[in-house]
N, C-alpha and C positions, 0 to 999 in steps of 0.2 A: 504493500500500500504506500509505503514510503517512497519506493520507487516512480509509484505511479504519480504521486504528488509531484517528484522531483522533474518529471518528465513533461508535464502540465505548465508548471513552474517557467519551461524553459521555452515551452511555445508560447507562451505570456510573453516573457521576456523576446523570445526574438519578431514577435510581432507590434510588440511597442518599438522597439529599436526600428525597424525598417516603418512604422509610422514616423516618427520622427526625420528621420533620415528622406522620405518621400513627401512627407510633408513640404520640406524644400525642395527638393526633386522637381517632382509634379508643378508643384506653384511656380517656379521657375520655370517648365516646359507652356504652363499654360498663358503664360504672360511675355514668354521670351520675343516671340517673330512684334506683338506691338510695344517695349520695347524698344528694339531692335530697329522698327521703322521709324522711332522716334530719335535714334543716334543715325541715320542713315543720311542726313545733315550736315554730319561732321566728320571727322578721321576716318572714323569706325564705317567699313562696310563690310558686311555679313548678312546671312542668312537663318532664323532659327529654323525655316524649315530642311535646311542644308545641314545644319550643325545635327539637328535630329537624325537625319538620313545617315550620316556619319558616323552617329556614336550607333544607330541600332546595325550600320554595315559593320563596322569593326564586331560588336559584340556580335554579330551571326560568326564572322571567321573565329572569333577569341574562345565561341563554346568547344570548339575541336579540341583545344589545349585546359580548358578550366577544370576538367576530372579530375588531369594529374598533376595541375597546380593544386587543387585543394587535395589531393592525395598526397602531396609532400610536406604543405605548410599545415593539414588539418583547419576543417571546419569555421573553427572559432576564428582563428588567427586569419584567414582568407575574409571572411566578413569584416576585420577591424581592418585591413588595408583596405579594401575597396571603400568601406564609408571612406578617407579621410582623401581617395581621391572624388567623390561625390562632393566632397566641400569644396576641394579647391576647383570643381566646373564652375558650381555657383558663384564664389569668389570673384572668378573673372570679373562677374556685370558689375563687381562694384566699380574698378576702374577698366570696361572695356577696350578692348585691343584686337585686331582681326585675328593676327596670328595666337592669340595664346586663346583665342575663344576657340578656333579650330584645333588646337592643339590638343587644347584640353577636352574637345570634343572627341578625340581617338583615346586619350589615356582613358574617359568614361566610360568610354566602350568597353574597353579589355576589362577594367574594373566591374563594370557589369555584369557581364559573363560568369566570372569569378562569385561575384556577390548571390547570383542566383541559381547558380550551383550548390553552393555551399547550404544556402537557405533550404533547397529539395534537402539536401543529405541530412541537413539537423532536422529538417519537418520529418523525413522518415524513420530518421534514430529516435524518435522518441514518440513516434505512433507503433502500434497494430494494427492488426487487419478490424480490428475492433472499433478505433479511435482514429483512425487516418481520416474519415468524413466530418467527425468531430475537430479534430484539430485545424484541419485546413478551412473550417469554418471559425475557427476563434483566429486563425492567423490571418485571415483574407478579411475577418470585420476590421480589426485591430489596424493593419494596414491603411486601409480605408478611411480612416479617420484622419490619414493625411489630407485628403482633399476637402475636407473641414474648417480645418484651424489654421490652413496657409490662405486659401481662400476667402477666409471670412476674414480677416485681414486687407485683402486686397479691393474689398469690396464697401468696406467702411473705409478705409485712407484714402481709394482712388476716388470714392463717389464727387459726380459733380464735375469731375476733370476729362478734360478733352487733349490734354498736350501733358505727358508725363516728364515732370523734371528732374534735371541731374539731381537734386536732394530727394527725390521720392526717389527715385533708382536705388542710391547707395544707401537709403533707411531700410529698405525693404530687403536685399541682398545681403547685408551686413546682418540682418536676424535671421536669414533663411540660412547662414552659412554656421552659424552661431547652433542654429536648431538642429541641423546635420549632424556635426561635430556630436553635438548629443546623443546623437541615436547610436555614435562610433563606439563612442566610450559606453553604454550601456551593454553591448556583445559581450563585454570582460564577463560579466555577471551569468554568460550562461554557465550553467557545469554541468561537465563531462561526465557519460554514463560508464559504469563501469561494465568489464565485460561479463557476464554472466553465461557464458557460451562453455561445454565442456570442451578441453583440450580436445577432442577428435572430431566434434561440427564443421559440418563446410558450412560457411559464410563470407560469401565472395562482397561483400563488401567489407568485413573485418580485413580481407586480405587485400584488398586494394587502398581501406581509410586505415589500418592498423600504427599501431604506434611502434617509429622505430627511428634509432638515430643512425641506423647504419643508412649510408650514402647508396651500397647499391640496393638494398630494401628498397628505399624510397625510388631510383630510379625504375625499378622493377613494379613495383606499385603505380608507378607514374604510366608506363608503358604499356600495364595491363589493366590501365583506368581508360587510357586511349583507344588499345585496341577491342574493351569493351565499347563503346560509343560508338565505334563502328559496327560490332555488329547487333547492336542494337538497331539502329537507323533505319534498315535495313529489314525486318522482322515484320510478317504484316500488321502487326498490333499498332506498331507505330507510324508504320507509314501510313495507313488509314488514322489517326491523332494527328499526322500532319495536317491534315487540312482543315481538323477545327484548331488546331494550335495555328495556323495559318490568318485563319478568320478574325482570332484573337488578337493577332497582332495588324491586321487592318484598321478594328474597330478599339485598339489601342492610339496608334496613329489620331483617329477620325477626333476622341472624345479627350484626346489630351493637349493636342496643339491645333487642329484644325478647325474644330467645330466653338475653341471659344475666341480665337479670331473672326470668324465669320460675325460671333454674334458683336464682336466689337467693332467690326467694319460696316455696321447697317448704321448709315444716320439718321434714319428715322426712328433709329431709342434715344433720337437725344443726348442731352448730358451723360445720360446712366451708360451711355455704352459699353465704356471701361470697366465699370462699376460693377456692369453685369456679368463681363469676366467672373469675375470671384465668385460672384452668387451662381452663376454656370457650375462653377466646382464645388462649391456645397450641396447644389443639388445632387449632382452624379454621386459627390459621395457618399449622401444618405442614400442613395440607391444602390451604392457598393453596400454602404453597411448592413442594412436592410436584408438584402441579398446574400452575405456572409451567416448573417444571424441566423435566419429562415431557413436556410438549404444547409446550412455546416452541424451549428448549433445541434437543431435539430434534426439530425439526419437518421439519429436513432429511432426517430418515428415514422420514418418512411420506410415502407414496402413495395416501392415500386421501384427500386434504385434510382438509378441517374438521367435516366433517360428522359422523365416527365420535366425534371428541373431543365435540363436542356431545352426541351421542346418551350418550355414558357418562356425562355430565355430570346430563341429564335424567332417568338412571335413579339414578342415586347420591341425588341429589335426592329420588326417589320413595320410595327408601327409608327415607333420614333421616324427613322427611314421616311417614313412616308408625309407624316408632320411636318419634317426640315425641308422635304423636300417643295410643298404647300408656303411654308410660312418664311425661308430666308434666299434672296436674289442667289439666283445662282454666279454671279462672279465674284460670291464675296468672299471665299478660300482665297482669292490673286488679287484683291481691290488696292488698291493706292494707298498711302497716307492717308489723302483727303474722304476715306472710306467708297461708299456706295449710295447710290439714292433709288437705285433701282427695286424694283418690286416683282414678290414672284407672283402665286394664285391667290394671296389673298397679304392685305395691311400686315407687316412684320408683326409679329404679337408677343411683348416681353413675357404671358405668362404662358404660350404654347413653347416659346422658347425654352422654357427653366421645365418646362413638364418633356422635351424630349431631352433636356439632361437628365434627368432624375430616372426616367427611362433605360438610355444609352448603360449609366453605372449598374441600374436592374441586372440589365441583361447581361452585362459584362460579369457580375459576380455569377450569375446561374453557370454560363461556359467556365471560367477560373477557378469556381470550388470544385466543379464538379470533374477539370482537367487535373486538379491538382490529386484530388482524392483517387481518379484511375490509376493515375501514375504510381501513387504512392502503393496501391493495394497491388500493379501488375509484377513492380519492378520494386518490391519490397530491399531484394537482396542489394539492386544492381543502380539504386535511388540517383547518385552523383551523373549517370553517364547519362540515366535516362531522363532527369531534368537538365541537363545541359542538352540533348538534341528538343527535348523544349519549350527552350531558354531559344537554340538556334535560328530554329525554324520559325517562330513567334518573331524575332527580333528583325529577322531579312525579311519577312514579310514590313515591317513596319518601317523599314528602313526603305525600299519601294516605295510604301505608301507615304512617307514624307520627300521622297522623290517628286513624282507625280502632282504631290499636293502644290508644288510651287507652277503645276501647270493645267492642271484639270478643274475645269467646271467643276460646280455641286453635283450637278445630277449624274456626271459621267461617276464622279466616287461615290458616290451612296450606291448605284447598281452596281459596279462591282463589289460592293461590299454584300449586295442582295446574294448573289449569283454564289459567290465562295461562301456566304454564311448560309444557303440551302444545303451545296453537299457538304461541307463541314459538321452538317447538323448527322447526314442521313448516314457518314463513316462515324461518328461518334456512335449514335443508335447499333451500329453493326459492331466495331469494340464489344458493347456493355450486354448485348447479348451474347456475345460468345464467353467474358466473365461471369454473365448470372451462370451459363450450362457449364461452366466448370466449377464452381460452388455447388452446383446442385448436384453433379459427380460426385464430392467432395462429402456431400451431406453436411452444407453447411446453411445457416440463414441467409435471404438474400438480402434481407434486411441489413445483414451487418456490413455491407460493404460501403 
């Protein structure tokens, strides 16, 4: 029982930590490209949607190597170097600079990688096949509540304002880099499970995350962290997860830096446009949280596994989709500085606008808890390689999709987004049924997965 406390304990702890830590993250992604267009006046030329593209391409190539980086440094120590480069991306905007924005956009990358790796392997150390829907439901609320409390900041300071000034800039980066750094220093506090495995168990993750100070251990751990991940990749379990992990990182892209640009480039909200930024990410986040709560939390009372949260996830989805696509000008993802006056089928509507955030986060958490809980339950053993492909696949989709963003209409990206979130929906379905008839081989509950 103590054990199990201690393990609870520590998905607490590292879901606080990556809240914090994203709380800056996120609030700096969702604010970066306006911004950005506000110093595109002076020195400083760049792109947030570039910079984005950049750190999720890096982090697609960086997942190939992140296994047998946390297979050498371990878990804990992998998470405290990546936060402390998460602060210094943020840092930059205090005094921006092109090259060190882009710079620091490649080190975020490989940092990333790293960061969400490690996060799978301590989310699965310290589940079972019992607690893995549980946990990934306290970890993904917990997270979530990053797009809360950066947000709702950005939305009281900025309210009213149409031209962001050098001193809002460096007030608001200087506490987002501050907040980071916290969530760094919090990782210290997880602790380490002991092994309770008898000397003759195979467990091919003890042997690849094991603890060892010999050079060629670790090498060898390193290399058969790697060549796990290959053939995993590979495996149809996962290549069919590709393409809702794919979906995921589109409709990543769509709700962290596109979709509250847009709502900042309609000037028929007025003053509030900026304003709404923030309130944009409070919504989503209470529909992350929401979301987390409902389907993680509570997963113990679901008998239909995963699949029904999916499907509401897909429909929630289609309707936001269909709302942005009604209620904001379609050129407002590429608008100018001077915004957009343009209209799409009907008057911009500030509060259709905040009901397909609140939406968007919905449906984002029903895919995420329920991608994280497969993973965890398929790949119990093999946790590090098979959240690094993804981490991969998630990440180059979204790094794409901030490619594009800096050139496609609204409605060309919400339909591709249709299109990959139908069969991403219909290869997840196919996964979760071939899991329920191997429990039921198994003679296990399907409840419990």
């Amino acid at each position: 029982m103590a054990s199990e406390g201690k393990k609870l304990f520590n998905i607490i702890i590292l879901g606080v930590s990556f809240m914090f830590i994203f709380t800056a993250f996120q609030s700096c992604g969702n604010i970066a490209q306006t911004v950005i267009t506000n110093l595109n006046n002076t020195d400083f030329h760049g792109s947030g949607y570039t910079s984005m593209s950049i750190i999720y391409g890096v982090l697609s190539a960086s997942n190939l190597i992140s296994p047998s980086l946390v297979a050498v440094v371990g878990p804990q120590f992998s998470m405290v170097v990546s936060g402390v480069f998460y602060s210094l991306y943020i840092a930059v905007f205090i005094q921006p600079t092109t090259w060190a924005f882009y710079t620091a956009s490649v080190l975020i990358g490989i940092a990333a990688a790293v960061l969400w790796t490690a996060q799978g392997n301590c989310l699965t150390e310290n589940s079972d096949e019992n607690t893995i829907g549980r946990n990934s439901g306290i970890f993904w609320a917990l997270l979530q509540f990053s797009l809360i409390f950066g947000n709702m900041y950005i939305y009281f300071a900025w309210q009213g304002k149409t031209h962001i000034s050098e001193s809002d800039r460096r007030t608001v980066f200087i506490a987002l880099t501050v907040i980071s750094l916290v969530g760094t220093v919090l990782f210290f506090l997880i602790r380490k499970q002991e092994d309770t495995k008898a000397p003759g168990d195979d467990d091919s993750t003890n042997e690849i995350l094991g603890e060892s100070s010999s050079a060629r251990d670790k090498m060898m751990r390193a290399v058969a962290a790697f060549k796990k991940s290959i053939t995993l990749s590979f495996t149809k379990e996962m290549l069919l997860l590709s393409v809702t992990t794919a979906y995921t990182g589109l409709v990543l892209t769509f709700f962290s830096g596109v979709y509250g640009t847009c709502i900042g480039a309609v000037n028929r909200f007025g003053s509030e446009e900026k304003s709404l930024i923030g309130l944009s990410g409070i919504f989503i986040g209470v529909g992350e949280i929401l979301g987390g709560g409902i389907f993680g939390l509570l997963s113990k009372k679901n008998r239909s596994g995963r699949n029904p949260v999916v499907m509401l996830g897909i429909l929630v989805h289609f309707i936001a989709f269909y709302l942005i696509f009604f209620n904001m000008p379609n050129d407002a993802p590429i608008a100018p500085m001077e915004g957009t006056d343009q209209v799409a089928y009907m008057i911009p509507s500030k509060e259709v606008a905040m009901l397909c955030s609140f939406l968007l986060g919905l449906g984002d958490s029903c895919f995420n808890t329920q991608l994280l809980s497969i993973l965890g339950f398929l790949y119990s053993e093999d946790s590090a390689p098979a959240f690094a492909i993804f981490k991969f696949v998630q990440s180059i989709c979204a790094a794409v999709a901030y490619f594009y963003s800096n050139y496609f209409l609204l409605q060309w990206q919400l339909l591709i987004m249709v299109l990959v979130g139908f069969f991403g929906t219909i290869t997840f379905f196919t996964v979760e049924w071939g899991a329920a008839a191997a429990l039921a081989a198994r003679g296990s509950d399907y409840s419990s997965i």
